[in-house]
N, C-alpha and C positions, 0 to 999 in steps of 0.2 A: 692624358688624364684617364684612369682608371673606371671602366662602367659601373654603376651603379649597382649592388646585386638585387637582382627579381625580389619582391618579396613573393611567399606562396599563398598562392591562390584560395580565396575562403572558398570552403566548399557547405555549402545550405545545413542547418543544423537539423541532424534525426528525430522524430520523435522517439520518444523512450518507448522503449517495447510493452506490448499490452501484456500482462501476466495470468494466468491461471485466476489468479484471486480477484484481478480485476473484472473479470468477464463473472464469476458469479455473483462477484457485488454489485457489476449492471443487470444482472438477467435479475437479482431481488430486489434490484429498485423499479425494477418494470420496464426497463431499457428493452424493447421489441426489434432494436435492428440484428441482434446478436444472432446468429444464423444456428442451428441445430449441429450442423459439422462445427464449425469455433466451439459452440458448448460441448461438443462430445471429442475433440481435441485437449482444451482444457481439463478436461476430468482425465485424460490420460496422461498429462504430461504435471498435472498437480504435486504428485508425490517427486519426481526428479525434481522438483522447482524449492517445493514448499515442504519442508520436513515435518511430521508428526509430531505436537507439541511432549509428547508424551514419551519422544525419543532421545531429548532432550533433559542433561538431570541439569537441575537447577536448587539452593539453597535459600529457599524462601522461607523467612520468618512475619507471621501476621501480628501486626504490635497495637495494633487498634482493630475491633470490628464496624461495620458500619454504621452500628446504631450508637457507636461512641461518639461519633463524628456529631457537631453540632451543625444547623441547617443552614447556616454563611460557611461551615465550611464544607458540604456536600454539596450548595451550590456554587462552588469556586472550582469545584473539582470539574462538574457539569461540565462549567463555562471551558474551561479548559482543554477537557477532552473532545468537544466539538470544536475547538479553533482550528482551523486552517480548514476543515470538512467542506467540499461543497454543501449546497440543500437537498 
């Protein structure tokens, strides 16, 4: 009778890597464990990471302003854009 084959071994899951953007969105929320080398790491490695919005062409048309918008539906938008967010 023919052995069984191994299955392969789990190996513990990574956490996702911290980013550039992440470290100064903790050091503005007040996050004090962030050490002065990580912030000054992160500022040099932002630009290879995170492209310049402004480098980027994009074809945006604005088809409402905001004061078009009525206030169930500027608060739906709110609600929205904060889902998933921590506090």
């Amino acid at each position: 009778m023919p052995e069984k084959p191994t299955p392969p071994k789990r190996t513990p899951e990574k956490p996702a890597p911290i980013t550039p953007l992440d470290i100064f969105t903790r050091v503005m929320q007040g996050d004090e464990t962030i050490t002065d080398r990580q912030f000054d790491a992160a500022k040099v490695a932002a630009p290879y990471l995170h492209p310049k919005l402004a480098g980027l062409s994009m074809n945006a048309v604005v088809r409402r302003g905001v004061e078009e918008f009525s206030d169930d539906e500027l608060n739906t938008l709110a609600q929205a854009g904060t889902a998933g967010r921590p506090d």
